[in-house]
N, CA, C and O atoms as a Maestro MAE file, in Angstrom:
{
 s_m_m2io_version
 :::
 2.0.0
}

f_m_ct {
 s_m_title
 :::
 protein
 m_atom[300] {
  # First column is atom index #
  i_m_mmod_type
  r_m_x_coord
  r_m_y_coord
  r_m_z_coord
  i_m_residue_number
  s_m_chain_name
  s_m_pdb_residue_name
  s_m_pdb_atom_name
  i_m_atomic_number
  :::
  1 25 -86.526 -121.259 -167.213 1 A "UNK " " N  " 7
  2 3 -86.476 -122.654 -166.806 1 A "UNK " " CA " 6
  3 2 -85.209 -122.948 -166.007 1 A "UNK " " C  " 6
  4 15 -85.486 -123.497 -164.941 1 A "UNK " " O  " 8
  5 25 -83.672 -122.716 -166.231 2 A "UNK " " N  " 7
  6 3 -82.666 -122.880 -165.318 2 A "UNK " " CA " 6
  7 2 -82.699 -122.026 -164.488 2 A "UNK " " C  " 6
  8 15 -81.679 -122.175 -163.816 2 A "UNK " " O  " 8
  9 25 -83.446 -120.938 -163.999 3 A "UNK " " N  " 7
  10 3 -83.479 -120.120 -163.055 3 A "UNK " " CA " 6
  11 2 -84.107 -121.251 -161.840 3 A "UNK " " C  " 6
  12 15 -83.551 -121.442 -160.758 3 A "UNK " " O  " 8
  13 25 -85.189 -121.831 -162.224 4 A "UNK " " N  " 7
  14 3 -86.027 -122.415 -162.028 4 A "UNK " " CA " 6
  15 2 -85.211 -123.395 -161.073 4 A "UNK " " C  " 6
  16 15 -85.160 -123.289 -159.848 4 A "UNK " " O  " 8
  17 25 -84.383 -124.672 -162.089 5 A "UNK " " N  " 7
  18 3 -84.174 -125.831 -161.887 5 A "UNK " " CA " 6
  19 2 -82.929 -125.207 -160.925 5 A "UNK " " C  " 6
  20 15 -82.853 -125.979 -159.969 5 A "UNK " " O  " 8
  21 25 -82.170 -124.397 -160.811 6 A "UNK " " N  " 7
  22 3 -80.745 -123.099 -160.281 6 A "UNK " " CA " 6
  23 2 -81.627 -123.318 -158.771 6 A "UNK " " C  " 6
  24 15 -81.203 -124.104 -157.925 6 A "UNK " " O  " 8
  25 25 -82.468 -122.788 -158.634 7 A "UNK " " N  " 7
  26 3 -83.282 -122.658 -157.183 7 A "UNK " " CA " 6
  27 2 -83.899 -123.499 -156.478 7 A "UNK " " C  " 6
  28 15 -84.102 -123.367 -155.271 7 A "UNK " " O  " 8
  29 25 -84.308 -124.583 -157.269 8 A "UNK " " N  " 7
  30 3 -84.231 -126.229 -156.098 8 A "UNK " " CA " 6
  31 2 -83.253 -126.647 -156.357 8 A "UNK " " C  " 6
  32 15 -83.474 -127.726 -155.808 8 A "UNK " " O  " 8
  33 25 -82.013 -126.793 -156.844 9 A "UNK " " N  " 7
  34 3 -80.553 -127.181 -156.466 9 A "UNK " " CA " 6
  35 2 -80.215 -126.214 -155.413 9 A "UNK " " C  " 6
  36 15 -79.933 -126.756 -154.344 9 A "UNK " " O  " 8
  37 25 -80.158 -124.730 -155.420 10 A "UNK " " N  " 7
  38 3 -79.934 -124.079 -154.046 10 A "UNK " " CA " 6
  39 2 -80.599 -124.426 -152.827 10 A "UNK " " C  " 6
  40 15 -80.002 -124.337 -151.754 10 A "UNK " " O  " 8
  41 25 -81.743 -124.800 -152.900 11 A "UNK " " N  " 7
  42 3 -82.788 -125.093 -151.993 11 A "UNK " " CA " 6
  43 2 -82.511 -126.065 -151.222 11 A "UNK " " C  " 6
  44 15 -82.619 -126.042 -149.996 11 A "UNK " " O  " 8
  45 25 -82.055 -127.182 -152.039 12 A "UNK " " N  " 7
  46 3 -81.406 -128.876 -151.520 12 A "UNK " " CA " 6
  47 2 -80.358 -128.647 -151.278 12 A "UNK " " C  " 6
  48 15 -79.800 -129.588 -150.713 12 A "UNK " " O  " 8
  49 25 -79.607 -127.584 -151.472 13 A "UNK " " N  " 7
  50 3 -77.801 -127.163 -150.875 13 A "UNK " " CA " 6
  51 2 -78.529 -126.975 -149.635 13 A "UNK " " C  " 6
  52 15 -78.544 -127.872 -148.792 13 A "UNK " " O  " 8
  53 25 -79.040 -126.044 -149.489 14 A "UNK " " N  " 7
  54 3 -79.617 -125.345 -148.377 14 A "UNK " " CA " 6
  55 2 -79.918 -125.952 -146.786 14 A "UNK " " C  " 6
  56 15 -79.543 -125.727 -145.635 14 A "UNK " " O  " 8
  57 25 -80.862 -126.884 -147.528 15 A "UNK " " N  " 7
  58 3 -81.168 -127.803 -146.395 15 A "UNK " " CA " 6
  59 2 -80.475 -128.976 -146.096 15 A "UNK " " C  " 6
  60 15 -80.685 -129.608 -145.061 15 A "UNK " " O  " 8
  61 25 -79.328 -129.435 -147.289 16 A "UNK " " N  " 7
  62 3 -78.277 -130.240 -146.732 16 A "UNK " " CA " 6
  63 2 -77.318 -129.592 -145.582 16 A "UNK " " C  " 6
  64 15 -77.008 -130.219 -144.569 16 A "UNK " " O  " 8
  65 25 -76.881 -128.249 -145.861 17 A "UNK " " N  " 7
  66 3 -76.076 -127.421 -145.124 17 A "UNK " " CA " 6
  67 2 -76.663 -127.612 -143.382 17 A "UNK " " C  " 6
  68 15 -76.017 -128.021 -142.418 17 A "UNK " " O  " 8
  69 25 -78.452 -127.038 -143.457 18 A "UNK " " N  " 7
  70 3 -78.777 -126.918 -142.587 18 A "UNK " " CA " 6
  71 2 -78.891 -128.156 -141.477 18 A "UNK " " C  " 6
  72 15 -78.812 -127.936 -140.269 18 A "UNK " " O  " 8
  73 25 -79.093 -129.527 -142.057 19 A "UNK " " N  " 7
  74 3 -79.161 -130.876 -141.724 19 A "UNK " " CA " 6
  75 2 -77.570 -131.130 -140.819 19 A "UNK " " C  " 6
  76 15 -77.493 -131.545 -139.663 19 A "UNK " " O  " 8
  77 25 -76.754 -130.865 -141.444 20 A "UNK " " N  " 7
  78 3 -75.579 -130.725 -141.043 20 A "UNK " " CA " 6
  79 2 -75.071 -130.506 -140.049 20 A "UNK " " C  " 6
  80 15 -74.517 -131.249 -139.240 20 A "UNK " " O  " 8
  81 25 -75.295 -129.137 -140.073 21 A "UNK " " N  " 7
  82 3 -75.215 -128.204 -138.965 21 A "UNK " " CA " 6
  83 2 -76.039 -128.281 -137.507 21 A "UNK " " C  " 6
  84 15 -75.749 -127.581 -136.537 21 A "UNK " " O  " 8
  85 25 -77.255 -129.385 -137.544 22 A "UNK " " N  " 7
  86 3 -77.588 -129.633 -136.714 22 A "UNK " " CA " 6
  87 2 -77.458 -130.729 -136.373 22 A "UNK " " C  " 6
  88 15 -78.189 -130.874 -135.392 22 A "UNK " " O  " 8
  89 25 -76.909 -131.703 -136.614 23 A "UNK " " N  " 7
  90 3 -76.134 -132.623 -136.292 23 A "UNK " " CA " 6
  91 2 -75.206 -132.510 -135.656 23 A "UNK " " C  " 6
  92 15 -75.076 -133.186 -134.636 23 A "UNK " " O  " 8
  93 25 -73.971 -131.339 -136.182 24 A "UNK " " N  " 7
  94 3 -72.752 -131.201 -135.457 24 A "UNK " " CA " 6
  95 2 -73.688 -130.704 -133.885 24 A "UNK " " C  " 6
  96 15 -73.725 -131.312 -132.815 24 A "UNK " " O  " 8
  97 25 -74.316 -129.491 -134.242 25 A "UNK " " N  " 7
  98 3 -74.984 -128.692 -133.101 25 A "UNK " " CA " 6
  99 2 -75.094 -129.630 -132.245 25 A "UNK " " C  " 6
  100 15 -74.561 -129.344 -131.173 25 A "UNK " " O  " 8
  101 25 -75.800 -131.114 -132.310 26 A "UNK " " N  " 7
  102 3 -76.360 -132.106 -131.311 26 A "UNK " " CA " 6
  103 2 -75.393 -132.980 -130.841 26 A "UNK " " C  " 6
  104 15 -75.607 -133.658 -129.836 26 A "UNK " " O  " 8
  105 25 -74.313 -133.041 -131.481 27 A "UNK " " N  " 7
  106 3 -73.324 -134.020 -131.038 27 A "UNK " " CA " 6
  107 2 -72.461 -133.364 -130.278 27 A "UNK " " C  " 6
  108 15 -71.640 -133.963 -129.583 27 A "UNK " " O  " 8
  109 25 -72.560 -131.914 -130.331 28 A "UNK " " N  " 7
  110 3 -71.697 -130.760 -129.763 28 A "UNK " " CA " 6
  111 2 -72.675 -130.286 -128.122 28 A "UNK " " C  " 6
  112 15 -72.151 -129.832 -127.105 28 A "UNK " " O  " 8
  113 25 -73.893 -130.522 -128.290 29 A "UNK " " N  " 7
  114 3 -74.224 -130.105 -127.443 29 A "UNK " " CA " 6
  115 2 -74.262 -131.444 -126.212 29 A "UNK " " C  " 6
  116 15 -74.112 -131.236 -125.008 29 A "UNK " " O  " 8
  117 25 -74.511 -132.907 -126.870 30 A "UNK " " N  " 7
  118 3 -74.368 -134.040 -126.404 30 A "UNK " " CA " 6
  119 2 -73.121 -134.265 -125.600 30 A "UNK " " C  " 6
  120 15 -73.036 -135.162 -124.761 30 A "UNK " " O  " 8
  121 25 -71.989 -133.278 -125.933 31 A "UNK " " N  " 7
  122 3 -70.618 -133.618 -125.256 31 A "UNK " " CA " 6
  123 2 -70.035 -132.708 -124.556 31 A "UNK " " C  " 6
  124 15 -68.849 -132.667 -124.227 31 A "UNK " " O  " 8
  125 25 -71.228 -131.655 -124.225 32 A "UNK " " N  " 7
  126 3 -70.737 -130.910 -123.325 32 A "UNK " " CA " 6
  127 2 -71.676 -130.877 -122.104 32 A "UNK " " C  " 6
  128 15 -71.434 -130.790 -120.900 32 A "UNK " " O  " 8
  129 25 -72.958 -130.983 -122.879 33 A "UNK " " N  " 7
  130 3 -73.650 -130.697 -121.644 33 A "UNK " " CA " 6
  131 2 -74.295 -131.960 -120.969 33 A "UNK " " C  " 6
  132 15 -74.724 -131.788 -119.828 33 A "UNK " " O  " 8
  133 25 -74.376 -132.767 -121.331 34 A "UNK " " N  " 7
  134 3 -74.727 -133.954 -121.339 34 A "UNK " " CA " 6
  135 2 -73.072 -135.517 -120.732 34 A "UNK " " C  " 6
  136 15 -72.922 -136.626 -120.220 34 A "UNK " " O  " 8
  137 25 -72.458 -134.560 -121.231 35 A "UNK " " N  " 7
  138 3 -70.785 -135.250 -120.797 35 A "UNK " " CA " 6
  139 2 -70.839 -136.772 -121.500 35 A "UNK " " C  " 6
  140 15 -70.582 -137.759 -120.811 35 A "UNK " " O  " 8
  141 25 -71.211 -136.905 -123.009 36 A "UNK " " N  " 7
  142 3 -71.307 -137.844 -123.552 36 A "UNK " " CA " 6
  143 2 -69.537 -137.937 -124.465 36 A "UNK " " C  " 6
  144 15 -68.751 -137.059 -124.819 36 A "UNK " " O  " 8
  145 25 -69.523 -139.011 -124.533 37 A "UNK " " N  " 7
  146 3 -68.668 -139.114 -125.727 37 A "UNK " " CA " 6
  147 2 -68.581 -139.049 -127.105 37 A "UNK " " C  " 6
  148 15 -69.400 -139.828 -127.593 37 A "UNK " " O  " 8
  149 25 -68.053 -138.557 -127.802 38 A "UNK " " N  " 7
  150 3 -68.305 -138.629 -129.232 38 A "UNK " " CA " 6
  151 2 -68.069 -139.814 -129.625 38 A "UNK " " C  " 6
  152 15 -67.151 -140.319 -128.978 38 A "UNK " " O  " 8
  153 25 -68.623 -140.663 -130.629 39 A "UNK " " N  " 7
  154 3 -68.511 -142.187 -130.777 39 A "UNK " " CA " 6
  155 2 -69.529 -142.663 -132.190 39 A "UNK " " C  " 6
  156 15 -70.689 -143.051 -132.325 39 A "UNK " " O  " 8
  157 25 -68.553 -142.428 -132.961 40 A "UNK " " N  " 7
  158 3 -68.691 -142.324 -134.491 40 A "UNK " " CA " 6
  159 2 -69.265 -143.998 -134.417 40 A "UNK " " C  " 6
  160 15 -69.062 -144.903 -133.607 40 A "UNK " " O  " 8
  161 25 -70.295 -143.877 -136.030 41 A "UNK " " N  " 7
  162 3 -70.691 -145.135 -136.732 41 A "UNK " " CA " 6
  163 2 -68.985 -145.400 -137.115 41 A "UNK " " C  " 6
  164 15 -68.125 -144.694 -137.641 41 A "UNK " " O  " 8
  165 25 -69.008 -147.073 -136.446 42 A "UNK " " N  " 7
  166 3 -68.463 -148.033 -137.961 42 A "UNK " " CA " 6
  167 2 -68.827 -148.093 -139.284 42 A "UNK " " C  " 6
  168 15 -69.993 -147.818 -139.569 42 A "UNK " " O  " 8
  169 25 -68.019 -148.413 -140.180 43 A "UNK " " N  " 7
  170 3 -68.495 -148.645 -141.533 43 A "UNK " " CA " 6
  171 2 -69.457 -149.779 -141.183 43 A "UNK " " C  " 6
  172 15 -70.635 -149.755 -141.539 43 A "UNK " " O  " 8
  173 25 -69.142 -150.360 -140.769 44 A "UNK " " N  " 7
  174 3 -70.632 -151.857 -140.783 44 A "UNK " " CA " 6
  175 2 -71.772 -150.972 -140.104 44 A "UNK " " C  " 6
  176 15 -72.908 -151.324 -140.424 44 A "UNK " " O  " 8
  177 25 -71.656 -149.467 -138.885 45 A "UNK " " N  " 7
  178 3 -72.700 -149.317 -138.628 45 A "UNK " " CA " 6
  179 2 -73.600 -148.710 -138.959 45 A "UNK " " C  " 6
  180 15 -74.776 -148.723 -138.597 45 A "UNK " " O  " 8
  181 25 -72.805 -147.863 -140.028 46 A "UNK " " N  " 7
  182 3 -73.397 -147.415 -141.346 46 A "UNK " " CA " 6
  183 2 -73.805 -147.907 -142.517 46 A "UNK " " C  " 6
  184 15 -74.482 -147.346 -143.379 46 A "UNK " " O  " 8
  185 25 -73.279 -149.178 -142.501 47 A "UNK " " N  " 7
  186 3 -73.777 -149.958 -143.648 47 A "UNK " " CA " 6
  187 2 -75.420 -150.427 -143.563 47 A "UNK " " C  " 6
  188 15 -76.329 -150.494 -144.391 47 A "UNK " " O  " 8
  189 25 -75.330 -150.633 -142.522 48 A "UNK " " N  " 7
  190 3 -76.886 -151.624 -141.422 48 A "UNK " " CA " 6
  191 2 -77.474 -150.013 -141.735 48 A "UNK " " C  " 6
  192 15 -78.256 -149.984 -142.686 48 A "UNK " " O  " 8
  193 25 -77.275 -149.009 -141.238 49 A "UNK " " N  " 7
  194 3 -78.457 -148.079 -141.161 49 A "UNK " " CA " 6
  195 2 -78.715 -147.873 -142.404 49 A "UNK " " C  " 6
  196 15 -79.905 -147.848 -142.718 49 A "UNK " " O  " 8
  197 25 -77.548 -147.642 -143.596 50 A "UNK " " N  " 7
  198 3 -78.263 -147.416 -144.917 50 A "UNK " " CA " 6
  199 2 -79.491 -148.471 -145.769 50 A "UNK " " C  " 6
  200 15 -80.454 -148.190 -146.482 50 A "UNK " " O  " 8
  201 25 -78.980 -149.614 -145.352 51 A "UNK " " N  " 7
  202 3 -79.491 -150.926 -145.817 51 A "UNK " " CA " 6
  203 2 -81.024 -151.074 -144.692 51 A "UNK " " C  " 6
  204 15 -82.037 -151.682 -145.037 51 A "UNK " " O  " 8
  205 25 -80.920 -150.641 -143.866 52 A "UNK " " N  " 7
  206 3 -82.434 -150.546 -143.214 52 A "UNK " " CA " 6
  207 2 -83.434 -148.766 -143.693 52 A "UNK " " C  " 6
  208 15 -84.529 -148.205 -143.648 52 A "UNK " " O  " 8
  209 25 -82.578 -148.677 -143.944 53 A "UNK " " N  " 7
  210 3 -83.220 -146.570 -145.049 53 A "UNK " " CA " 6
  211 2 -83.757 -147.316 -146.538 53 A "UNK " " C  " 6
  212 15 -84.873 -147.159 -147.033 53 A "UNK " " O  " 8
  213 25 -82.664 -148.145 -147.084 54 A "UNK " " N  " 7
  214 3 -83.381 -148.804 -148.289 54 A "UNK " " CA " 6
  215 2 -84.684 -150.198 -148.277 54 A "UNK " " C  " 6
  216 15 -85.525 -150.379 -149.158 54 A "UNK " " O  " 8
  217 25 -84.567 -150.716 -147.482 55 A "UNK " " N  " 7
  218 3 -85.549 -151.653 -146.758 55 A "UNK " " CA " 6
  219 2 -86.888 -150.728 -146.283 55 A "UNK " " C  " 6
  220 15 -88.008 -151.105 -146.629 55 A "UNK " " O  " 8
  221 25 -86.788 -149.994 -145.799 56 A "UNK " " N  " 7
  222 3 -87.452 -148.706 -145.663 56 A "UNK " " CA " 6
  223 2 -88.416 -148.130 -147.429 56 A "UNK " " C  " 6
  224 15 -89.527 -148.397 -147.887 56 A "UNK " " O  " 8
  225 25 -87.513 -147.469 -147.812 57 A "UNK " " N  " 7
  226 3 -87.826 -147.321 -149.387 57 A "UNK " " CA " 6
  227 2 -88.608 -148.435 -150.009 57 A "UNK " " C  " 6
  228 15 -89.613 -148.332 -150.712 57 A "UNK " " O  " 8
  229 25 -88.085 -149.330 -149.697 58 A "UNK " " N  " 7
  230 3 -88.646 -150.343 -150.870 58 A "UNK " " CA " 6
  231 2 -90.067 -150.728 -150.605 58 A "UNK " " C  " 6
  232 15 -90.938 -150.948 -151.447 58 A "UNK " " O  " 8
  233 25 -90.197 -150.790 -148.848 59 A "UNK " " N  " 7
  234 3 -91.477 -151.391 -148.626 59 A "UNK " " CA " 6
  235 2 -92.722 -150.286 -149.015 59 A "UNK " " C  " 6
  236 15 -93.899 -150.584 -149.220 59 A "UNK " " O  " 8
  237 25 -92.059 -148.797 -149.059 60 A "UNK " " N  " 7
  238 3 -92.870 -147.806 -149.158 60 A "UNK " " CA " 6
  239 2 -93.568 -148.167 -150.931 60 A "UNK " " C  " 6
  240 15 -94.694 -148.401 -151.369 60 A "UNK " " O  " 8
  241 25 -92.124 -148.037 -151.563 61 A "UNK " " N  " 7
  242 3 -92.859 -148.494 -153.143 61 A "UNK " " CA " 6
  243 2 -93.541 -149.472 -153.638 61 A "UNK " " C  " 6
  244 15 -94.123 -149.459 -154.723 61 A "UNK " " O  " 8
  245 25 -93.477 -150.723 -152.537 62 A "UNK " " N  " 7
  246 3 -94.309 -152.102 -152.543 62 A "UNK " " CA " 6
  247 2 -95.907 -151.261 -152.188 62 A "UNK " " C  " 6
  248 15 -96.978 -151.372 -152.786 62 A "UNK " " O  " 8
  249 25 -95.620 -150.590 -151.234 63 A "UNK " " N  " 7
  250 3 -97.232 -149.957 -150.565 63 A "UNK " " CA " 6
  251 2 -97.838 -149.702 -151.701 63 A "UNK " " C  " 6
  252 15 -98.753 -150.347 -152.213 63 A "UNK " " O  " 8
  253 25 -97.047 -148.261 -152.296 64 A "UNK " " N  " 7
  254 3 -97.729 -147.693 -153.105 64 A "UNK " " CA " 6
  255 2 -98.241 -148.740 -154.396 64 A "UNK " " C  " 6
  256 15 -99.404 -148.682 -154.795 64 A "UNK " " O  " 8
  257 25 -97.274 -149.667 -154.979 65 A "UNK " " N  " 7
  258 3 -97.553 -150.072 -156.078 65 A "UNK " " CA " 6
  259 2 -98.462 -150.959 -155.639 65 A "UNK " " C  " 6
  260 15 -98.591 -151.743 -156.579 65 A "UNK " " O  " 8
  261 25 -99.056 -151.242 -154.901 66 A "UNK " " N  " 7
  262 3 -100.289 -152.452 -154.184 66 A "UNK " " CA " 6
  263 2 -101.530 -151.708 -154.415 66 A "UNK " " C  " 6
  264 15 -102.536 -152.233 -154.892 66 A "UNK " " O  " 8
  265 25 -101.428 -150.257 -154.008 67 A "UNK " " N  " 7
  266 3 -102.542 -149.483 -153.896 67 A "UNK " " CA " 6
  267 2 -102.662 -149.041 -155.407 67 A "UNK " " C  " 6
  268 15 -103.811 -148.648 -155.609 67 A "UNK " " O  " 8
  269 25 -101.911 -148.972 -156.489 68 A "UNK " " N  " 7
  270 3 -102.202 -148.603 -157.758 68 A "UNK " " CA " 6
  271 2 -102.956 -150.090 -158.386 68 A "UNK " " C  " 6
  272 15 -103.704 -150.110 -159.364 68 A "UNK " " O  " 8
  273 25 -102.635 -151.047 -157.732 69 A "UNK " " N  " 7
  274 3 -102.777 -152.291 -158.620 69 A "UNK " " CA " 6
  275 2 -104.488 -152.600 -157.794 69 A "UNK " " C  " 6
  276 15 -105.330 -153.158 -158.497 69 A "UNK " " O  " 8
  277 25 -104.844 -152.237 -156.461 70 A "UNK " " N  " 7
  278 3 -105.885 -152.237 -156.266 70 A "UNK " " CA " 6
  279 2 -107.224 -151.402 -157.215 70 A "UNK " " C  " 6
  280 15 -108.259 -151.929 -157.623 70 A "UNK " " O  " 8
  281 25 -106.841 -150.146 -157.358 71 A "UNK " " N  " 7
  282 3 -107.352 -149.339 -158.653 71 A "UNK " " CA " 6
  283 2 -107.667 -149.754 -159.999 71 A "UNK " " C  " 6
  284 15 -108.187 -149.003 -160.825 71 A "UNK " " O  " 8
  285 25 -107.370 -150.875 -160.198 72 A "UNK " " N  " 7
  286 3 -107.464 -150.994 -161.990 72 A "UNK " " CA " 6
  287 2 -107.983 -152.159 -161.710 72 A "UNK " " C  " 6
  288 15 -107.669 -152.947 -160.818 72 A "UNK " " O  " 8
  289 25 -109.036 -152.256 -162.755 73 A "UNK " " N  " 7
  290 3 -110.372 -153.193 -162.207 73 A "UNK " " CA " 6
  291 2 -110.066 -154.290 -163.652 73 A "UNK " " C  " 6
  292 15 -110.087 -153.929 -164.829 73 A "UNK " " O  " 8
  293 25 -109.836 -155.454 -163.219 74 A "UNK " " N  " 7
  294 3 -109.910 -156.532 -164.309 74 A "UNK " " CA " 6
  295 2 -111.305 -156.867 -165.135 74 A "UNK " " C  " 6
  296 15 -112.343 -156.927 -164.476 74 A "UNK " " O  " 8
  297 25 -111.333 -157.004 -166.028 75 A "UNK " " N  " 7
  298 3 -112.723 -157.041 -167.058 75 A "UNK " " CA " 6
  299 2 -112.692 -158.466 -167.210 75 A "UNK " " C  " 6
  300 15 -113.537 -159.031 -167.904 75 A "UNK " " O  " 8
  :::
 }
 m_bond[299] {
  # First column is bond index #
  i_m_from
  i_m_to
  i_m_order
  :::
  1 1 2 1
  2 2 3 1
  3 3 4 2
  4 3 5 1
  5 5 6 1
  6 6 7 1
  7 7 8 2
  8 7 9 1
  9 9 10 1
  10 10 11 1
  11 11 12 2
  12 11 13 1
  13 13 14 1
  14 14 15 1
  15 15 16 2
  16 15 17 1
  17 17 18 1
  18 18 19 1
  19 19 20 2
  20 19 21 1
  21 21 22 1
  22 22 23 1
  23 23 24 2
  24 23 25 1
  25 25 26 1
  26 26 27 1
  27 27 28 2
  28 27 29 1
  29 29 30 1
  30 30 31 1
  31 31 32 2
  32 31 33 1
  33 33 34 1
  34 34 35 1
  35 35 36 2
  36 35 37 1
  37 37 38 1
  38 38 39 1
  39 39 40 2
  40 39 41 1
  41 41 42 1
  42 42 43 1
  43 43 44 2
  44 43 45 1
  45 45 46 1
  46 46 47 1
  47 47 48 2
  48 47 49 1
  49 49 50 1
  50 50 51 1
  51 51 52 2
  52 51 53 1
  53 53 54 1
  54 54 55 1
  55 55 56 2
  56 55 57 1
  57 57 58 1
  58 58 59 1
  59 59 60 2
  60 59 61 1
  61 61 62 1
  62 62 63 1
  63 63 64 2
  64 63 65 1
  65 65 66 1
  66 66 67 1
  67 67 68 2
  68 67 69 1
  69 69 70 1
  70 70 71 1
  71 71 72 2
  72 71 73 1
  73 73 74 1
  74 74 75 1
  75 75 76 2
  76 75 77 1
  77 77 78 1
  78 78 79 1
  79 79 80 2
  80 79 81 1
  81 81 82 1
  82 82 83 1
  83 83 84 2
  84 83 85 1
  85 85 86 1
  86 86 87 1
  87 87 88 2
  88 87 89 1
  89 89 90 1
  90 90 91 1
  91 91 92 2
  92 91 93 1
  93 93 94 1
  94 94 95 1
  95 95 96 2
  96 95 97 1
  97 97 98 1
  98 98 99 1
  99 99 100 2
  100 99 101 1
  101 101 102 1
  102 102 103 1
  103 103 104 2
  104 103 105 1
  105 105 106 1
  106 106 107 1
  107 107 108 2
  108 107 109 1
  109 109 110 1
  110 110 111 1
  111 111 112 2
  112 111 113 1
  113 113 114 1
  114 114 115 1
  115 115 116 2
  116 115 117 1
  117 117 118 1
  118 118 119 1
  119 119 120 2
  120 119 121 1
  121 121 122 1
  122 122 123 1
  123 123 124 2
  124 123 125 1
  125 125 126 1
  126 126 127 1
  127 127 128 2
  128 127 129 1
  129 129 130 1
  130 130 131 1
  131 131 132 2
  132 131 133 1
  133 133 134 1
  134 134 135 1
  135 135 136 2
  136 135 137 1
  137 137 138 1
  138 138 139 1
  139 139 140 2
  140 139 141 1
  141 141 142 1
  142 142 143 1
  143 143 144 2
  144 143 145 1
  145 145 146 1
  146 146 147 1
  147 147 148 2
  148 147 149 1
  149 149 150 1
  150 150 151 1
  151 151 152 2
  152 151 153 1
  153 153 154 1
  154 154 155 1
  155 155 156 2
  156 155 157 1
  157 157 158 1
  158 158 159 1
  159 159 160 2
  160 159 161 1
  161 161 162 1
  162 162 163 1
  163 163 164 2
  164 163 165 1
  165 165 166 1
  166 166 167 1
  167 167 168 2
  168 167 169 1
  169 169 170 1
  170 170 171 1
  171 171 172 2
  172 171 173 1
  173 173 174 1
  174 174 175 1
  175 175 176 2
  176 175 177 1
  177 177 178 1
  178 178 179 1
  179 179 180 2
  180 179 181 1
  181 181 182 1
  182 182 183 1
  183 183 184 2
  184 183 185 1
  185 185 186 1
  186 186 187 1
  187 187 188 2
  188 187 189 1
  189 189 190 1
  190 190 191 1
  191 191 192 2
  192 191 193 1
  193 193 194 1
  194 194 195 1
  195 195 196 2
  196 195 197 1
  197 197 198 1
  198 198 199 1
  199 199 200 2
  200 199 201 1
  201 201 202 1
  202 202 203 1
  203 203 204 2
  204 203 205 1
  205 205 206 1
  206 206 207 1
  207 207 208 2
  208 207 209 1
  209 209 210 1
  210 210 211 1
  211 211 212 2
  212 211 213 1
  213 213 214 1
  214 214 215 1
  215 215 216 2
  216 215 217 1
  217 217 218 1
  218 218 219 1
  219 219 220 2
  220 219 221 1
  221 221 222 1
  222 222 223 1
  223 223 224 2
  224 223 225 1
  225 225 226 1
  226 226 227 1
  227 227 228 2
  228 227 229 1
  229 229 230 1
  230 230 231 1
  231 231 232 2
  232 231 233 1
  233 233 234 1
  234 234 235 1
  235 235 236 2
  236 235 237 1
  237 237 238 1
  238 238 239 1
  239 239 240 2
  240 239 241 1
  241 241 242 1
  242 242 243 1
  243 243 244 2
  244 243 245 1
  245 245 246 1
  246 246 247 1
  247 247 248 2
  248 247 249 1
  249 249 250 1
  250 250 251 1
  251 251 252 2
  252 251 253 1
  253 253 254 1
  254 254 255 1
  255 255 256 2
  256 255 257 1
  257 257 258 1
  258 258 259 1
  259 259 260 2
  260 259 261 1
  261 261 262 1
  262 262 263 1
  263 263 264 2
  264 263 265 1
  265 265 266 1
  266 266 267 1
  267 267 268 2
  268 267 269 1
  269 269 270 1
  270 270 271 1
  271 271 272 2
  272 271 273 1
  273 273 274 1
  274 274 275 1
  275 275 276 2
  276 275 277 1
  277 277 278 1
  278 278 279 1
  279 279 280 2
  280 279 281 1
  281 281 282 1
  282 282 283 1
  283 283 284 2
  284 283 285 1
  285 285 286 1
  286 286 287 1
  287 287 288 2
  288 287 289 1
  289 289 290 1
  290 290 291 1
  291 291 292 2
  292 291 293 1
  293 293 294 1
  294 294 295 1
  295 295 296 2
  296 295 297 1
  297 297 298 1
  298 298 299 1
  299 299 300 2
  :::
 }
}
């Protein structure tokens, strides 16, 4: 069983690493070949994108819980 639970924690290292790395890759390739500037989020402009990722989330669990509540038939 911790072998188990050991290997989707590596797995989610894994693909955080890889997420990463292609990010830098794109912002790296954005400023050379492309002759862009590097030009970081503000904290406020990160705040707005997280808060529209959770706005995001929520409407998904509104979906789903609409479609469970359609399923169960009142007597």
């Amino acid at each position: 069983m911790s072998i188990v639970i050991s290997l989707t924690i590596a797995n989610r290292k894994g693909r955080a690493v890889s997420a990463t790395a292609r990010k830098l890759a794109t912002k790296l390739w954005n400023m050379l070949y492309k002759r862009q500037h590097y030009n970081p989020l503000t904290v406020y402009g990160y705040l707005d994108q997280k808060r529209k990722r959770n706005v995001i989330e929520l409407q998904k669990q509104i979906a789903n819980i609409d479609a469970r509540m359609s399923d169960i038939k009142l007597a």
